[in-house]
N, C-alpha and C positions, 0 to 999 in steps of 0.2 A: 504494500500500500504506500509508502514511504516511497518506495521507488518510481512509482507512478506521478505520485505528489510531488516531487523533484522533476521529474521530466515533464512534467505539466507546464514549471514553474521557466523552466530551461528554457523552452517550446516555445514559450509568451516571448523572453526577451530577447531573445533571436529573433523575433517576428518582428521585434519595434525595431532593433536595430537595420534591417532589412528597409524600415518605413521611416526614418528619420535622418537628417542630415550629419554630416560627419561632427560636426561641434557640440550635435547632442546626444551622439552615441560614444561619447567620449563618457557624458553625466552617466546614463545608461551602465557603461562597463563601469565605472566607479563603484556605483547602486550595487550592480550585481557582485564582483570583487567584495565587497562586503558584507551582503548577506551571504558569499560561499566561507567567508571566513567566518561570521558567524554560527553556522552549520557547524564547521569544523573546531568551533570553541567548546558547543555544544557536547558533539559529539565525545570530544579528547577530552573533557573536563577531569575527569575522574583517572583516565591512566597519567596521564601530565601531572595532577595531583599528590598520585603514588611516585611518579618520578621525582617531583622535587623532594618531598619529605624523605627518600628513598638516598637524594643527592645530599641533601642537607644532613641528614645524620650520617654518613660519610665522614664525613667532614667535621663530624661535632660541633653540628650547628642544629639538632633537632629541637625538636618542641612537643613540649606535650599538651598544648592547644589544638583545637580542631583546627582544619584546615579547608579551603576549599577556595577551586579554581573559577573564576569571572571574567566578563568580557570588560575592556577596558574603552570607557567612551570619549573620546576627546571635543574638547572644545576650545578656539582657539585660533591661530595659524593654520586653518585645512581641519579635515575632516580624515580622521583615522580610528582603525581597531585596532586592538592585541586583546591578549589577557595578562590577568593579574592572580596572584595566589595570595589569599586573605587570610589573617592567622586571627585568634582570640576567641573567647568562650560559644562554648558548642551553640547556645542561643541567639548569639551576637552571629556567628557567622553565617547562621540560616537565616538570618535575616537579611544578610547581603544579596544582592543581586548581580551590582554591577559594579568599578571603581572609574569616578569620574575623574580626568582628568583634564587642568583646566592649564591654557599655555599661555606666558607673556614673556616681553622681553624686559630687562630691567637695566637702569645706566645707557640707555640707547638699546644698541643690540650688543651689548659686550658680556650680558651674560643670558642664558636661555633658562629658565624659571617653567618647572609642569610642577605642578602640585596633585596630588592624587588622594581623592578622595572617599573612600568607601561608601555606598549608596544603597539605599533600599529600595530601587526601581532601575529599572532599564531605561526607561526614559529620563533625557539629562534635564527638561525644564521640569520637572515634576518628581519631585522626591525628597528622600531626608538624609541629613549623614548618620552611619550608623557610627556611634560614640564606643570605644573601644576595642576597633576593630582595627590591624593594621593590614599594613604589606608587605609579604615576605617574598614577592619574586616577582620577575617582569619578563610575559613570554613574547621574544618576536614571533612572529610569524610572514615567512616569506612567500611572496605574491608574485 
């Protein structure tokens, strides 16, 4: 079902791109680029998860907080995903959703300033910060 729901979704935006001019199938592949990384935050949430804690005690730097991996939303300079791995009490972190991240320059552009902040929605205009909760890892992901 899931595969179908995918190739449904595929099927759409290959059609608009077929039907829209090159400067808007630019927006277009951006859109789609993003929700395929989304999928993919989705889906690797929970092995990524086991990898860090996995990396991190390694190294003796484990935790014995809950942990769980998020999609990182920016806002800012452009419009970008990754994810984030949130650490802190088992409560606090099911209440995460997201880690918003918000971009400025400061002294002119002599230094680059993201602030990242744990969030209880997916959506970046509508939400709350969740108090206690930090960030223990920042995933790229290449596109």
């Amino acid at each position: 079902m899931k595969k179908r729901i995918i190739a449904g979704l595929l099927l759409v935006c290959v059609s608009f791109f077929a039907a829209v001019p090159v400067t808007q199938a630019s927006i277009f592949g951006d859109i789609l680029k993003v929700g395929a990384v989304g999928i993919l935050i989705d889906k690797f949430s929970k092995p990524l998860n086991n990898f860090i804690n996995t990396l991190m005690a390694k190294h003796g730097a484990g935790t014995d907080y809950a942990t769980k991996v998020v999609p990182i939303l920016t806002v800012g300079s452009g419009s970008y995903i990754g994810a984030a791995q949130v650490t802190g009490p088992q409560e606090l972190v099911d209440q995460t959703e997201a880690v918003l991240q918000l971009e400025g320059n400061f002294n002119g552009n002599q230094f680059r300033v993201k602030g990242l902040i744990p969030i209880d929605s997916k959506n970046p205009t509508n939400f709350s910060r969740v108090q206690g909760v930090g960030i223990s890892a920042i995933i790229d992901i290449r596109i």
